[in-house]
C-alpha positions as CSV (number, residue, x, y, z in Angstrom):
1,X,97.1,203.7,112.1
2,X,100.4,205.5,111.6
3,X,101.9,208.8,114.2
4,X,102.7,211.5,111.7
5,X,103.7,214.7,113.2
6,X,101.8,217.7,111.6
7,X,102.9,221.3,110.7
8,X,102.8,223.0,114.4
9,X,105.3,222.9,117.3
10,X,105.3,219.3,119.3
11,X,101.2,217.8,117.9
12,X,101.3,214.9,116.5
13,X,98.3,213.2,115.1
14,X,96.7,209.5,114.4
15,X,96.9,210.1,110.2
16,X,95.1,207.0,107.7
17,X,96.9,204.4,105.7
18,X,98.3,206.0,102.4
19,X,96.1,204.8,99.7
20,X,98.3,204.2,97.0
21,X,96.6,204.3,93.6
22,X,95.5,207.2,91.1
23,X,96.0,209.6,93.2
24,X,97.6,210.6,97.2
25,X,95.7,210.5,100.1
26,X,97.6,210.4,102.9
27,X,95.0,211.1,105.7
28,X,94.1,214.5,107.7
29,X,95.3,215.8,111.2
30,X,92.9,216.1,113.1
31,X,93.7,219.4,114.8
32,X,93.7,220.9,111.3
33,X,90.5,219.5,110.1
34,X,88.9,221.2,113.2
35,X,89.1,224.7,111.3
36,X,87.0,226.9,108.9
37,X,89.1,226.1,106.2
38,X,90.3,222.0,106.9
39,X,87.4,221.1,103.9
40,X,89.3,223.2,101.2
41,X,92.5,221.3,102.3
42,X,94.3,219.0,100.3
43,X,94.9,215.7,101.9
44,X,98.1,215.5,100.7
45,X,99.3,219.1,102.2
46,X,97.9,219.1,105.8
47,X,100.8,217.0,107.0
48,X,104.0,217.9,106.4
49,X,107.7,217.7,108.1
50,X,107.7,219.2,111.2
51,X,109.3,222.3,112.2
52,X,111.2,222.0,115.4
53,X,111.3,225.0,117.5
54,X,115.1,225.4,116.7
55,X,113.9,226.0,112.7
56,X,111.2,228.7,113.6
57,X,114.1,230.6,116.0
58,X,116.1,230.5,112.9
59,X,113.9,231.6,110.5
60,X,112.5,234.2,112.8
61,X,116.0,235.8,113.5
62,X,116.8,235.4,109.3
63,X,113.7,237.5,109.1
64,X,115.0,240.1,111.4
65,X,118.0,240.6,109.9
66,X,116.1,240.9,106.4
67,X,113.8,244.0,108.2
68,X,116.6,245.4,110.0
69,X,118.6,245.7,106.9
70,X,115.5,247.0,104.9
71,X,115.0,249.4,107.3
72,X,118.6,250.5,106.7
73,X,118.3,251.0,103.7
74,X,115.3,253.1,103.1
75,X,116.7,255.3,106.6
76,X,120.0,255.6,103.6
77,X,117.4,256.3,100.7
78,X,116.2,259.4,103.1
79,X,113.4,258.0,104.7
80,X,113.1,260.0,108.1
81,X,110.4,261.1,110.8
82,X,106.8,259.3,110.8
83,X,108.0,257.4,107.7
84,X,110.6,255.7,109.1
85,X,108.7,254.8,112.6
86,X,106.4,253.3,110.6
87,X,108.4,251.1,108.4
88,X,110.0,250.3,111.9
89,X,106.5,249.6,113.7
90,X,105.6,247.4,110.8
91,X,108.6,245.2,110.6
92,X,108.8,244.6,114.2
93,X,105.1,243.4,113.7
94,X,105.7,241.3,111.0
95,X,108.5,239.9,112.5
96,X,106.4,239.0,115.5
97,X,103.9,237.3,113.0
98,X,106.4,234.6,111.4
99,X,106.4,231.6,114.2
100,X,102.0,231.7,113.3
101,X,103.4,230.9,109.7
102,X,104.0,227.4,110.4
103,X,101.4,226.8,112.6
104,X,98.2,228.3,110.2
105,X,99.6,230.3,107.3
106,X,96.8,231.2,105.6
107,X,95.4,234.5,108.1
108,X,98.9,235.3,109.0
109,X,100.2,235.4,105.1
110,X,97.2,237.9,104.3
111,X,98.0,240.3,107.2
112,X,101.8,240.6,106.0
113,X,100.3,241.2,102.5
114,X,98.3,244.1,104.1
115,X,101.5,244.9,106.3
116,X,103.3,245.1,102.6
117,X,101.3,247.5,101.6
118,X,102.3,250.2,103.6
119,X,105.8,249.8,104.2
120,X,109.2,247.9,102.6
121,X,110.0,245.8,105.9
122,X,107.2,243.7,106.0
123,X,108.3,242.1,102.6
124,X,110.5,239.4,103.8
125,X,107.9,238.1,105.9
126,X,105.3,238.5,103.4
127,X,107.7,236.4,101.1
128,X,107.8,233.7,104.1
129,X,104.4,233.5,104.6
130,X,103.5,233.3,100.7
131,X,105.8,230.4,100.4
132,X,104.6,228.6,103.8
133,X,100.7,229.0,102.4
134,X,102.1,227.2,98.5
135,X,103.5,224.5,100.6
136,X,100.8,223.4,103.0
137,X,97.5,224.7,101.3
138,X,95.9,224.0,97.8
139,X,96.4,225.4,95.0
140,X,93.6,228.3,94.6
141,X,94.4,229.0,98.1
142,X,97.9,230.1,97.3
143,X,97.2,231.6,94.5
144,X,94.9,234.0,96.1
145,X,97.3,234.8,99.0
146,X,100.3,235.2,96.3
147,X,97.5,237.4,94.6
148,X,97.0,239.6,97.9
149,X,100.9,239.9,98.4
150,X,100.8,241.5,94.6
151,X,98.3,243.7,95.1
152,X,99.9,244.8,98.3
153,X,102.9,245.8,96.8
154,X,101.3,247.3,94.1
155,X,99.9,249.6,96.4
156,X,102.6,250.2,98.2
157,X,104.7,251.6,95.2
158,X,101.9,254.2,94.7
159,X,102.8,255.6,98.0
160,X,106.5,254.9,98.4
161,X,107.8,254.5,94.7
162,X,111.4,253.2,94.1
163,X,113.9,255.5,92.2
164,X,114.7,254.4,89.2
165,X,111.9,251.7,88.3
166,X,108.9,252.2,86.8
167,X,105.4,250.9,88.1
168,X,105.1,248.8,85.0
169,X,108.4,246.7,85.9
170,X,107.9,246.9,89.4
171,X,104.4,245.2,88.7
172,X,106.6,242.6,86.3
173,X,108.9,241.9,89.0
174,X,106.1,241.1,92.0
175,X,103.8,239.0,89.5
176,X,107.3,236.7,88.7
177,X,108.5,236.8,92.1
178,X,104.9,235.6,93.4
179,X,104.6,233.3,90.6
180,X,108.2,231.8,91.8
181,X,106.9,231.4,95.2
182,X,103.7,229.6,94.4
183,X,106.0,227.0,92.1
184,X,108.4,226.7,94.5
185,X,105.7,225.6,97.5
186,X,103.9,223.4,95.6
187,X,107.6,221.8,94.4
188,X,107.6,221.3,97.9
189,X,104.4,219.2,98.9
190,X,104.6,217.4,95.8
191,X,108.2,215.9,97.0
192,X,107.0,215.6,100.9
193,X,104.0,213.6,99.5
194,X,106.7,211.3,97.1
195,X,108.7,211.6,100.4
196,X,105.6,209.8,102.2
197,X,104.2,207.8,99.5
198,X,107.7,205.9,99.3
199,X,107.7,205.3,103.2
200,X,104.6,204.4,103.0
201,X,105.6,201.9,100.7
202,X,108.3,200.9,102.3
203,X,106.4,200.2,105.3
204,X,103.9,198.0,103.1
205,X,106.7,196.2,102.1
206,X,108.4,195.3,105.0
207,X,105.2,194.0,106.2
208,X,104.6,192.1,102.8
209,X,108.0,190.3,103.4
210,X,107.4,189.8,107.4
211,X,104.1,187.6,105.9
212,X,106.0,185.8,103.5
213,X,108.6,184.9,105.9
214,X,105.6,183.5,108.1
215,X,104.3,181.5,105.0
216,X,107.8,179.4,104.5
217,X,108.2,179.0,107.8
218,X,104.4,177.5,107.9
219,X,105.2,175.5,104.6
220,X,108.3,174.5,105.9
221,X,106.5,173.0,109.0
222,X,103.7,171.1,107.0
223,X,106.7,170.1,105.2
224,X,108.6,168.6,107.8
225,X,105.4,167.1,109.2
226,X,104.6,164.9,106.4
227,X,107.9,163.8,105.6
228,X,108.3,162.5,109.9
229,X,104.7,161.0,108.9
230,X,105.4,159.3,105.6
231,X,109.1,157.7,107.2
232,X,108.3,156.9,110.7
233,X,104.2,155.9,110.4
234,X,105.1,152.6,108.6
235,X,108.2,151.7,110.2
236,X,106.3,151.9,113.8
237,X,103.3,150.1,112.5
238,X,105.6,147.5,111.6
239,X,106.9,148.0,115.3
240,X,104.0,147.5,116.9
241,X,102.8,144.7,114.7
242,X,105.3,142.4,115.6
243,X,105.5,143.3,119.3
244,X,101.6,143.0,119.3
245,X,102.3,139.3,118.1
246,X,105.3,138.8,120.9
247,X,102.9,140.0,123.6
248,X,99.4,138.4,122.2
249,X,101.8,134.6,121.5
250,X,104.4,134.4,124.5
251,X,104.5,130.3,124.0
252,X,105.4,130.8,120.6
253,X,108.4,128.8,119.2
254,X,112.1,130.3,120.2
255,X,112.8,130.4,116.7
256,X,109.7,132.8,115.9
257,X,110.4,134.9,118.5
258,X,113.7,135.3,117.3
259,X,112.5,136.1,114.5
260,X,110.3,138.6,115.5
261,X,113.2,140.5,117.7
262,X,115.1,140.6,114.3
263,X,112.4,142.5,112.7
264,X,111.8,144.9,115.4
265,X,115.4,145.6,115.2
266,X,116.2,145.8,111.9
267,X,112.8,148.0,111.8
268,X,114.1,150.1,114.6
269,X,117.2,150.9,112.7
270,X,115.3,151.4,109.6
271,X,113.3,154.1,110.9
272,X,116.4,155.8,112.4
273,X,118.3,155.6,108.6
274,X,114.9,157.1,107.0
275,X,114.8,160.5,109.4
276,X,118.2,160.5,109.1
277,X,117.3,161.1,105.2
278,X,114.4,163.2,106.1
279,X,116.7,165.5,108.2
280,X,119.2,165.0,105.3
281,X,117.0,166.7,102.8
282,X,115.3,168.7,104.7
283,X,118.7,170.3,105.3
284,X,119.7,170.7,101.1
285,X,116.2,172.0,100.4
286,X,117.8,175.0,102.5
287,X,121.2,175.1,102.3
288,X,121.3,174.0,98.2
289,X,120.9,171.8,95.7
290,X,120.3,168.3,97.1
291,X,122.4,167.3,94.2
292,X,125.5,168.4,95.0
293,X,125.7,166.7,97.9
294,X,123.3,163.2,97.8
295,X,122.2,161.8,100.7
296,X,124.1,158.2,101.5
297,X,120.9,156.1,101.5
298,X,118.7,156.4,98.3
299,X,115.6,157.8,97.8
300,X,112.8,155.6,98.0
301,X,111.0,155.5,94.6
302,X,108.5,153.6,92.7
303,X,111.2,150.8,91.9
304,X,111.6,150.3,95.3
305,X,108.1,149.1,95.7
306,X,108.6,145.0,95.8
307,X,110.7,145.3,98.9
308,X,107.7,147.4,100.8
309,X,105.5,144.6,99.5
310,X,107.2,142.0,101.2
311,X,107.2,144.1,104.3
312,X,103.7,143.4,104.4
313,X,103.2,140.3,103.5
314,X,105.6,139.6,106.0
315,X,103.4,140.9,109.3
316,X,100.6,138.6,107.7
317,X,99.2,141.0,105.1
318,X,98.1,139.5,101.9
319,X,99.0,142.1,99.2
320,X,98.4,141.4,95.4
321,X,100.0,143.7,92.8
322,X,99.6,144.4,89.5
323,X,101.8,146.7,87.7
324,X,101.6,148.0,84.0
325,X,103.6,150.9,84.3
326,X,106.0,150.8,80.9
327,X,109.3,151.9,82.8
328,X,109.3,152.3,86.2
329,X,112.9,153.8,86.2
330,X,111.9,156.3,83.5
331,X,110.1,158.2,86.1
332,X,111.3,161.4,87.6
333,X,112.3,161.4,90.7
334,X,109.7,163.2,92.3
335,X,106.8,161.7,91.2
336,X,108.4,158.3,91.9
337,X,109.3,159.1,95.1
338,X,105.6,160.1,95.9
339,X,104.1,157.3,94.3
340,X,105.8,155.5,96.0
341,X,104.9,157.2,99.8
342,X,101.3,157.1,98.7
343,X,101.6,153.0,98.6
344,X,103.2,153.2,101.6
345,X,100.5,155.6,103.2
346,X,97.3,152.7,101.6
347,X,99.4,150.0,103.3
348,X,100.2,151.6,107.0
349,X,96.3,152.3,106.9
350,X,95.4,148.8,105.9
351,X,97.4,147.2,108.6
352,X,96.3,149.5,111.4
353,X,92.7,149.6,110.1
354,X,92.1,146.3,109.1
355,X,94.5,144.0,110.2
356,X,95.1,140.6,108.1
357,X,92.7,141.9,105.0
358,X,93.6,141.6,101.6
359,X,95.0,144.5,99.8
360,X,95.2,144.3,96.0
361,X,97.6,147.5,93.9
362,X,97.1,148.2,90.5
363,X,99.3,150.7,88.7
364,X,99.2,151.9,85.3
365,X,100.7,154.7,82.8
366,X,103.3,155.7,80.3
367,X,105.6,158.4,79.7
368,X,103.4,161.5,78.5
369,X,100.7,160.2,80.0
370,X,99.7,159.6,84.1
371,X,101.0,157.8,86.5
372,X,97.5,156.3,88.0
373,X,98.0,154.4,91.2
374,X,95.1,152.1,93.0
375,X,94.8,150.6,96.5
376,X,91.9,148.4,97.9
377,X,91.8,146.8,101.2
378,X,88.8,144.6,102.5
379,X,87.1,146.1,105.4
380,X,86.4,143.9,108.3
381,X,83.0,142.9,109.2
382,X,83.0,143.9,112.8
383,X,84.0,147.5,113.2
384,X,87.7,147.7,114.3
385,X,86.4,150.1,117.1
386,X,90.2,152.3,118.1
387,X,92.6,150.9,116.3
388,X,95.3,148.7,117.6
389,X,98.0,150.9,116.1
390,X,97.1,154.6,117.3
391,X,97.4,157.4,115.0
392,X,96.7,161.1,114.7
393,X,94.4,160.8,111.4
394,X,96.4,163.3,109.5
395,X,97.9,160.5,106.8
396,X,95.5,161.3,104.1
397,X,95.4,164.9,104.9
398,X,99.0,165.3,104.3
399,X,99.2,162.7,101.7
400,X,96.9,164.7,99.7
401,X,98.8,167.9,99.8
402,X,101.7,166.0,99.1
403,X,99.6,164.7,95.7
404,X,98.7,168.0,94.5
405,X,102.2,169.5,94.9
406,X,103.3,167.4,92.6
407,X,100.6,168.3,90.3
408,X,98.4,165.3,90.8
409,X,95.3,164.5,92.5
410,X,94.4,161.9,95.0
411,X,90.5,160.7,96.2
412,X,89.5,158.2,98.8
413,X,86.2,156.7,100.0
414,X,85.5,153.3,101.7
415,X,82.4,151.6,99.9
416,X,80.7,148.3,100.4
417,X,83.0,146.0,102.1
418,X,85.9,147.9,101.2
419,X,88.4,151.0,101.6
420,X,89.5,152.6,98.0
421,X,92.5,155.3,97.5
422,X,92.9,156.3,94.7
423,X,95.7,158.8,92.9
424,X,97.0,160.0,89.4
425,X,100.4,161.7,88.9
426,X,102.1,164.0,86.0
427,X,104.2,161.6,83.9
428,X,106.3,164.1,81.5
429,X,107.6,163.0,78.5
């Protein structure tokens, strides 16, 4: 709900959303809607600008001057006696009835047109109040207080006719100077409704911007977290392999142990070179191009996939592979790059899963075509129970949202006696 402040001195009032659409609605006040005549009302015209209390003392005193001047000139045109006191009598009461024209113009406007009608002074005010009723009310409503305001000068000329003009134009010029009036009011709540429209849009779109700033920074999270998952998850498991072995065989030979230490090292420093990268990127995909300014380490792609092989074999995993892709090189670099952290998912999950198990990879496709990627691991035959290698149990999650931004699609299911993920990739031509 938005605080708009409604026609009236200091009330403000809880006013709807704007619906934008065919047509304005920009809500009701409530203190208006409280009154005979709030169902005739047009949405769009019960709230308006406010009028400070400054405004009204202005236009009250411009209103003064304008009867104190008329009735200066009709005392020069001869009018004297009774006449005069009651031109005076009704300006000072029409005068007193211009602050109610901003608060409910409607009764107020049709007493100045009476007022009109029996002397010159009340005019100016009667002009006021037409105007006020064409800004703030609908349209038959003006036009039968514009209509009042004709006939009351009409009548008036009948009693007090002006030298040198004939009823005929006199009745010319009160129809176009009412007629003015109306078009002039309803000029102006068709631009305070624009006027509100726009900042009601304005609004909508500042919050519209505010949600899409939310959304990066979400995407940019789930970003970040997959890419700490994909680098770190099989560096560590290679970690903890090896100092699983160290703690599991402390009689083994100095020269496996050594060994061992030189993995975990070289692991270790691995791991820190890959965020590095991730950081690295990470920090382009903001700043720029990652182009302009490559990283100093290589992406890892598909080609890159013999050395993560021996990686495994190397903690005691046997991994067999068959590749039929046509040109691994020809691939772009985004889909190589997540082919190749999908294998590296299948294998981290194999090792902490089922530890020692045969894996077997198959990959196949050409350019045009997919890029269709297979990893089995045998399950063993006791149940692992908790892993020996803890994990959150996000990998696949994230691995599958990686999939499908790159336009692919990845499944996974463990069947008899064995675990199966499986993935196909866009391979342009």
């Amino acid at each position: 709900m938005r605080r708009v402040a409604c026609r009236g001195i200091g009330r403000e009032a809880a006013v709807s959303p704007t619906r934008v659409g065919a047509g304005f609605d920009f809500g009701r006040c409530p203190h208006l809607a409280t009154r005979p005549y709030a169902r005739h009302v047009q949405p769009a015209m019960t709230c308006d600008k406010p009028r400070s209390a400054a405004w009204i003392r202005f236009t009250t005193v411009a209103i003064a001057a304008c009867v104190v001047a008329s009735a200066f000139g009709e005392y020069s045109s001869g009018s004297r006696g009774g006449l005069l006191a009651l031109e005076i009598v009704v300006g000072v009461v029409a005068i007193a009835l211009v602050p109610l024209l901003f608060r409910a113009p409607v009764l107020p406007a049709l007493g100045l047109a009476v007022l009109a009608a029996l002397a010159p002074t009340a005019t100016p005010a009667a002009t006021i109040g037409t105007l006020q009723v064409a800004r703030n009310r609908p349209v038959p409503v003006a036009v039968g207080v514009a209509m009042a305001g004709v006939a009351g000068h009409l009548v008036r000329f009948l009693w007090i006719p002006t030298a040198g003009l004939s009823f005929g134009w006199w009745a010319i010029l009160v129809v176009s100077a009412h007629a003015a009036l109306v078009g002039w009011g309803m000029l102006g709540a068709a631009r305070s409704a624009l006027i509100a429209s726009l900042r009601e849009r304005a609004e909508r779109a500042e919050a519209e911007q505010g949600r899409r700033v939310a959304e990066a920074r979400a995407t940019e999270r789930a970003a970040i977290a997959r890419e700490m998952h994909d680098v770190l998850a099989h560096r560590l498991s290679l970690l903890a392999t090896y100092a699983g072995a160290l703690e599991y065989r402390p009689d083994a030979p100095p020269e496996q142990m050594s060994q061992a230490a030189g993995v975990i090292r070289t692991s270790a420093h691995q791991a820190l070179d890959e965020l590095r990268d991730v950081i690295t990127l990470l920090n382009d995909d903001i700043t720029g191009d990652p182009a302009d300014d490559p990283p100093d380490r290589p992406v890892p792609a598909l080609a890159d996939l013999p050395l993560l092989v021996e990686e495994t074999r190397a903690v005691g995993t046997p991994v067999e592979v068959r590749d039929e892709v046509a040109d691994a090189a020809a691939l772009p670099g985004r889909t190589g790059r997540t082919a190749y952290r999908v294998v590296q998912e299948a294998l981290t999950n194999a090792r902490k899963h089922a530890p020692g198990q045969p894996v077997s990879i198959a990959l196949d496709g050409t350019p045009g075509a997919r890029l269709v990627i297979e990893v089995r691991n045998t399950l063993p035959r006791e149940p692992a129970g908790v892993p020996a290698i803890p994990g959150a149990g996000r990998g696949l999650v994230g691995l599958t949202e990686r999939v499908r931004l790159a336009g692919g699609q990845l499944d996974h299911a463990a069947g008899p006696g064995e675990f199966r993920l499986q993935a196909w990739l866009p391979w342009p031509a």
